[in-house]
C-alpha positions as a LaTeX table, in Angstrom:
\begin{tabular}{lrrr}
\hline
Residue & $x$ (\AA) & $y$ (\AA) & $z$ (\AA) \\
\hline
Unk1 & 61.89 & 119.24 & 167.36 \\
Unk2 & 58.92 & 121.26 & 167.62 \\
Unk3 & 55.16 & 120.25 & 168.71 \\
Unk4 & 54.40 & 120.47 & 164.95 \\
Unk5 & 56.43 & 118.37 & 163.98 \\
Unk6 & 56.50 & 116.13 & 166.82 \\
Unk7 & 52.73 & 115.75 & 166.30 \\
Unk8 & 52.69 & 115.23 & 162.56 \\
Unk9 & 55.40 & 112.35 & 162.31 \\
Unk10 & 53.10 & 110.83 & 165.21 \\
Unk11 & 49.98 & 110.74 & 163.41 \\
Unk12 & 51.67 & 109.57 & 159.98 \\
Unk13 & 53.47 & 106.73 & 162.12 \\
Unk14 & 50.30 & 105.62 & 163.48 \\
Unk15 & 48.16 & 106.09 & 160.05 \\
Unk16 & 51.14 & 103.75 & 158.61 \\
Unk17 & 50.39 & 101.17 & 161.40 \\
Unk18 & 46.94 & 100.59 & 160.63 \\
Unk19 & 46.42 & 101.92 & 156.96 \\
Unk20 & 44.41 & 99.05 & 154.66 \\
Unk21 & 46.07 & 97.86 & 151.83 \\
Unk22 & 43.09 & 98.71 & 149.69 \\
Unk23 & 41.56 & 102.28 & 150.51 \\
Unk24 & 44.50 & 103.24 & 152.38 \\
Unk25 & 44.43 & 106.91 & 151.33 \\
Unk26 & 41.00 & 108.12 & 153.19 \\
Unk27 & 42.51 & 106.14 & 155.86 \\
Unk28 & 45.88 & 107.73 & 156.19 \\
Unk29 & 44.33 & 111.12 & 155.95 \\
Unk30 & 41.70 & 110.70 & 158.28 \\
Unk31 & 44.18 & 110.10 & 160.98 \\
Unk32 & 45.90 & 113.03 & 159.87 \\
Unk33 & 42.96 & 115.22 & 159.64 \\
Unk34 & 42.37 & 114.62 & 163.30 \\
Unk35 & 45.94 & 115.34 & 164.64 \\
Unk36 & 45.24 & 118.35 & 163.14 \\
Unk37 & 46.63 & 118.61 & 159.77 \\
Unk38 & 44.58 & 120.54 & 157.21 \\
Unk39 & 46.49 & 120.94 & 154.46 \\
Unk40 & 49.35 & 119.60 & 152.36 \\
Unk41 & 51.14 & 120.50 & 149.45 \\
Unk42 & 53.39 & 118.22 & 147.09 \\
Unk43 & 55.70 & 119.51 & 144.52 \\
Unk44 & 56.99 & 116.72 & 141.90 \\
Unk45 & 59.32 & 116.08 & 141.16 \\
Unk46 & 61.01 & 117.33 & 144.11 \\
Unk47 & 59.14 & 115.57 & 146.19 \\
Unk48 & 58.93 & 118.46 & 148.86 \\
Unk49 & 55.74 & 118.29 & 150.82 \\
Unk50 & 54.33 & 121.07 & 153.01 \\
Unk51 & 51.61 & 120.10 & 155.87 \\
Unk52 & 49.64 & 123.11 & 157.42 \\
Unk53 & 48.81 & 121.65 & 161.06 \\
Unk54 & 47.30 & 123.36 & 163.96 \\
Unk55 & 50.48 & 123.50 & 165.69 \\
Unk56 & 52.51 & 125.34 & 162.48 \\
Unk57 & 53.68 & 124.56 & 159.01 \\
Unk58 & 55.82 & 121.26 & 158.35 \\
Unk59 & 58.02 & 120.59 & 155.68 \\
Unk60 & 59.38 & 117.48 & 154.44 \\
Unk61 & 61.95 & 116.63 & 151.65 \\
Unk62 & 61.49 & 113.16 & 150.00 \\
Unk63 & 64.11 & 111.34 & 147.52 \\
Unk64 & 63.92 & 113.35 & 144.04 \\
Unk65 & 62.12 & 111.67 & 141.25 \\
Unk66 & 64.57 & 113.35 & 138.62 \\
Unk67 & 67.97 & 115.00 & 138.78 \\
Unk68 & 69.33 & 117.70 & 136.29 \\
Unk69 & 67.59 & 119.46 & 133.98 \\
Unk70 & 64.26 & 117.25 & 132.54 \\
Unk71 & 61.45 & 118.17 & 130.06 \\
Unk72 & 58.18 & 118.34 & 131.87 \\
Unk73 & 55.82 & 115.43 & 131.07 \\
Unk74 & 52.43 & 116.95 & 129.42 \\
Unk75 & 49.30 & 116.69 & 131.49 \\
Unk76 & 47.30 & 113.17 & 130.98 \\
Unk77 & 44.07 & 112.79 & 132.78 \\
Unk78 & 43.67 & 109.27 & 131.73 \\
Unk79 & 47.25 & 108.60 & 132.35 \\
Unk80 & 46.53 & 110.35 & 136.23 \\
Unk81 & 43.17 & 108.39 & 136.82 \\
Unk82 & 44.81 & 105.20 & 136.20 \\
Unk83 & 47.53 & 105.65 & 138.55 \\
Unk84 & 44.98 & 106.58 & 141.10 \\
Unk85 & 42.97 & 103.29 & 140.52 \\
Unk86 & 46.28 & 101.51 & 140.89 \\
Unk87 & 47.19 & 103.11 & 144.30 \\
Unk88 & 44.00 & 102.91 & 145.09 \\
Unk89 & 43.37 & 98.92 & 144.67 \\
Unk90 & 46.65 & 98.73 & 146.52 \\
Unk91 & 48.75 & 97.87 & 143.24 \\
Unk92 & 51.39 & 99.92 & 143.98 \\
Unk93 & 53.83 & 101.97 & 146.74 \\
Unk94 & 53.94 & 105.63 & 147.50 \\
Unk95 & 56.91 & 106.20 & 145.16 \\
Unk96 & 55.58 & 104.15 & 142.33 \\
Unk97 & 52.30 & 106.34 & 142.86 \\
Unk98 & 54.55 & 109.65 & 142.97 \\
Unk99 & 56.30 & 108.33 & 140.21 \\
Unk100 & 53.06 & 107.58 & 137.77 \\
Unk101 & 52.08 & 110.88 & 138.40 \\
Unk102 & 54.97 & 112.63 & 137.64 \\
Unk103 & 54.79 & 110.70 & 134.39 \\
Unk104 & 50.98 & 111.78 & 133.75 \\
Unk105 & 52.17 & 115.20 & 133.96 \\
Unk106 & 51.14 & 116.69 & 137.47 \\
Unk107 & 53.69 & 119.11 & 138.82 \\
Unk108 & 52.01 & 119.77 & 142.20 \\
Unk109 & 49.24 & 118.40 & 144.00 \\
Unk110 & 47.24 & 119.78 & 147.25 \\
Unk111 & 45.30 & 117.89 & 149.57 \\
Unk112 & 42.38 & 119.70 & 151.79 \\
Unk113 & 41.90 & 117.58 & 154.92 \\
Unk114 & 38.98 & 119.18 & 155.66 \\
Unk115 & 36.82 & 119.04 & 152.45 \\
Unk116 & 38.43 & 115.64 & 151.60 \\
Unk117 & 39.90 & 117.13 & 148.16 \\
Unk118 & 42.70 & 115.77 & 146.33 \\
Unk119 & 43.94 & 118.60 & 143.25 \\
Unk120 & 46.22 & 117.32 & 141.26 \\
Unk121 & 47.90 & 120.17 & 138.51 \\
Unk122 & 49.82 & 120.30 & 135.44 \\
Unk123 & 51.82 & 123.24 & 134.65 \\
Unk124 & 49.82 & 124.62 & 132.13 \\
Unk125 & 46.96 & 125.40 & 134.42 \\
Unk126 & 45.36 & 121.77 & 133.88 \\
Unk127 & 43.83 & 119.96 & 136.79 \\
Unk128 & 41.95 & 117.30 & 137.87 \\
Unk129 & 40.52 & 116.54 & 141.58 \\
Unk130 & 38.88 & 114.09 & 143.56 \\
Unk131 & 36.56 & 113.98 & 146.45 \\
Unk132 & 37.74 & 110.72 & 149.13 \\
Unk133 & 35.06 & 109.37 & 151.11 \\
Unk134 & 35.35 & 110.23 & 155.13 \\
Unk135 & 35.86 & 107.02 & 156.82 \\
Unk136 & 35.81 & 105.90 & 161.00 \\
Unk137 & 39.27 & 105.80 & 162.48 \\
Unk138 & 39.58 & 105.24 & 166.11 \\
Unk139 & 42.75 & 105.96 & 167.06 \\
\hline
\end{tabular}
Protein backbone atom coordinates (compact mmCIF):
# COMPACT_ATOMS: atom_id res chain seq x y z
CA UNK A 1 0.00 0.00 0.00
CA UNK A 2 1.49 3.21 -0.69
CA UNK A 3 1.98 6.43 1.70
CA UNK A 4 -0.96 7.89 -0.29
CA UNK A 5 -3.04 5.71 0.33
CA UNK A 6 -1.97 4.68 3.63
CA UNK A 7 -2.44 8.33 4.66
CA UNK A 8 -5.82 8.96 3.08
CA UNK A 9 -7.77 5.83 4.53
CA UNK A 10 -6.14 7.22 7.92
CA UNK A 11 -7.55 10.54 7.85
CA UNK A 12 -11.11 9.32 6.50
CA UNK A 13 -11.03 6.63 9.45
CA UNK A 14 -10.40 9.21 11.90
CA UNK A 15 -12.87 12.00 10.25
CA UNK A 16 -15.51 8.93 10.56
CA UNK A 17 -14.63 8.64 14.32
CA UNK A 18 -15.45 12.00 15.29
CA UNK A 19 -17.70 13.43 12.39
CA UNK A 20 -21.13 15.24 13.99
CA UNK A 21 -24.21 13.92 12.99
CA UNK A 22 -25.35 17.36 11.95
CA UNK A 23 -22.59 19.38 9.94
CA UNK A 24 -20.63 16.39 9.39
CA UNK A 25 -19.42 17.36 5.91
CA UNK A 26 -17.05 20.57 6.85
CA UNK A 27 -16.04 18.23 9.47
CA UNK A 28 -15.01 15.23 7.47
CA UNK A 29 -13.23 17.43 5.04
CA UNK A 30 -11.44 19.45 7.32
CA UNK A 31 -9.66 16.45 8.60
CA UNK A 32 -8.99 15.57 5.20
CA UNK A 33 -7.81 18.87 4.10
CA UNK A 34 -5.11 18.64 6.70
CA UNK A 35 -3.76 15.10 5.90
CA UNK A 36 -3.25 16.63 2.87
CA UNK A 37 -5.95 15.97 0.49
CA UNK A 38 -6.87 18.80 -1.89
CA UNK A 39 -8.98 17.55 -4.20
CA UNK A 40 -11.59 14.91 -5.01
CA UNK A 41 -13.56 13.91 -7.77
CA UNK A 42 -16.90 11.73 -7.81
CA UNK A 43 -18.38 10.23 -10.83
CA UNK A 44 -22.17 8.93 -10.35
CA UNK A 45 -23.25 6.70 -10.85
CA UNK A 46 -20.17 4.77 -10.72
CA UNK A 47 -19.38 5.84 -7.69
CA UNK A 48 -15.54 6.11 -8.52
CA UNK A 49 -13.89 8.79 -6.49
CA UNK A 50 -10.45 10.29 -7.16
CA UNK A 51 -8.53 12.19 -4.13
CA UNK A 52 -5.46 14.39 -5.18
CA UNK A 53 -3.25 14.23 -1.84
CA UNK A 54 0.17 15.48 -1.25
CA UNK A 55 1.54 12.13 -1.28
CA UNK A 56 -0.16 11.12 -5.01
CA UNK A 57 -3.51 10.49 -6.56
CA UNK A 58 -6.01 7.90 -4.84
CA UNK A 59 -8.68 6.15 -6.32
CA UNK A 60 -11.52 4.46 -4.86
CA UNK A 61 -14.41 2.34 -6.36
CA UNK A 62 -17.71 2.40 -4.34
CA UNK A 63 -20.90 -0.02 -4.92
CA UNK A 64 -22.62 1.20 -8.34
CA UNK A 65 -25.79 3.12 -8.02
CA UNK A 66 -27.10 1.58 -11.42
CA UNK A 67 -26.19 -1.41 -13.56
CA UNK A 68 -26.77 -1.73 -17.42
CA UNK A 69 -27.59 0.71 -19.61
CA UNK A 70 -29.89 3.76 -17.72
CA UNK A 71 -31.29 7.10 -19.05
CA UNK A 72 -29.56 9.96 -17.35
CA UNK A 73 -31.76 11.80 -14.81
CA UNK A 74 -32.12 15.68 -16.02
CA UNK A 75 -30.42 18.25 -13.87
CA UNK A 76 -32.75 19.58 -10.79
CA UNK A 77 -31.35 22.29 -8.66
CA UNK A 78 -34.18 22.18 -6.30
CA UNK A 79 -34.20 18.49 -6.38
CA UNK A 80 -30.00 18.81 -5.52
CA UNK A 81 -30.48 21.55 -2.73
CA UNK A 82 -32.86 19.46 -0.94
CA UNK A 83 -30.79 16.49 -0.77
CA UNK A 84 -28.05 18.66 0.53
CA UNK A 85 -30.30 20.06 3.39
CA UNK A 86 -31.15 16.45 4.13
CA UNK A 87 -27.48 15.26 4.45
CA UNK A 88 -26.81 18.15 5.88
CA UNK A 89 -29.38 18.06 9.01
CA UNK A 90 -28.10 14.52 9.28
CA UNK A 91 -31.39 12.93 7.66
CA UNK A 92 -29.73 10.65 5.71
CA UNK A 93 -26.40 8.19 4.90
CA UNK A 94 -23.71 8.66 2.35
CA UNK A 95 -25.44 6.34 -0.16
CA UNK A 96 -28.88 7.75 0.33
CA UNK A 97 -27.06 11.24 -0.27
CA UNK A 98 -25.19 9.70 -3.47
CA UNK A 99 -28.28 8.26 -4.35
CA UNK A 100 -30.57 11.69 -4.20
CA UNK A 101 -28.14 13.16 -6.25
CA UNK A 102 -27.91 10.86 -8.82
CA UNK A 103 -31.67 11.26 -8.97
CA UNK A 104 -31.42 15.25 -9.17
CA UNK A 105 -29.36 14.74 -12.11
CA UNK A 106 -25.58 15.37 -11.15
CA UNK A 107 -23.21 13.14 -13.04
CA UNK A 108 -19.98 14.27 -11.31
CA UNK A 109 -19.16 16.33 -8.51
CA UNK A 110 -15.61 17.93 -7.34
CA UNK A 111 -14.69 19.00 -4.07
CA UNK A 112 -11.72 21.76 -3.54
CA UNK A 113 -10.31 21.22 -0.04
CA UNK A 114 -8.68 24.21 -0.15
CA UNK A 115 -11.30 26.86 -1.19
CA UNK A 116 -14.00 24.80 0.66
CA UNK A 117 -16.05 24.32 -2.78
CA UNK A 118 -18.45 21.69 -3.41
CA UNK A 119 -19.43 21.61 -7.67
CA UNK A 120 -21.90 19.54 -8.31
CA UNK A 121 -22.62 18.99 -12.52
CA UNK A 122 -25.15 17.73 -14.78
CA UNK A 123 -24.22 16.52 -18.09
CA UNK A 124 -25.43 19.18 -20.02
CA UNK A 125 -22.99 21.67 -18.65
CA UNK A 126 -25.42 22.60 -15.61
CA UNK A 127 -23.97 23.18 -12.19
CA UNK A 128 -24.51 24.27 -8.98
CA UNK A 129 -21.83 24.82 -6.00
CA UNK A 130 -21.52 25.55 -2.55
CA UNK A 131 -19.10 27.23 -0.28
CA UNK A 132 -18.79 24.96 3.45
CA UNK A 133 -17.80 26.91 6.31
CA UNK A 134 -14.02 26.05 7.70
CA UNK A 135 -14.47 24.62 11.04
CA UNK A 136 -11.66 23.69 14.19
CA UNK A 137 -10.65 20.06 14.15
CA UNK A 138 -7.99 18.98 16.46
CA UNK A 139 -6.93 15.89 15.56
Amino acid sequence: MSKATENLLQAQKTAMKNRPKVGGFPHFAEVLRQAGVTHNFWSLPSCQSLFLTKEGPVMMQGEPLVNGVVDVPIFDKEALIQALRVDQNGNSTFPEFLAATWKAGVVSYEVDFVKRIVTYLGCEGDSYHEEYPAVQVDL
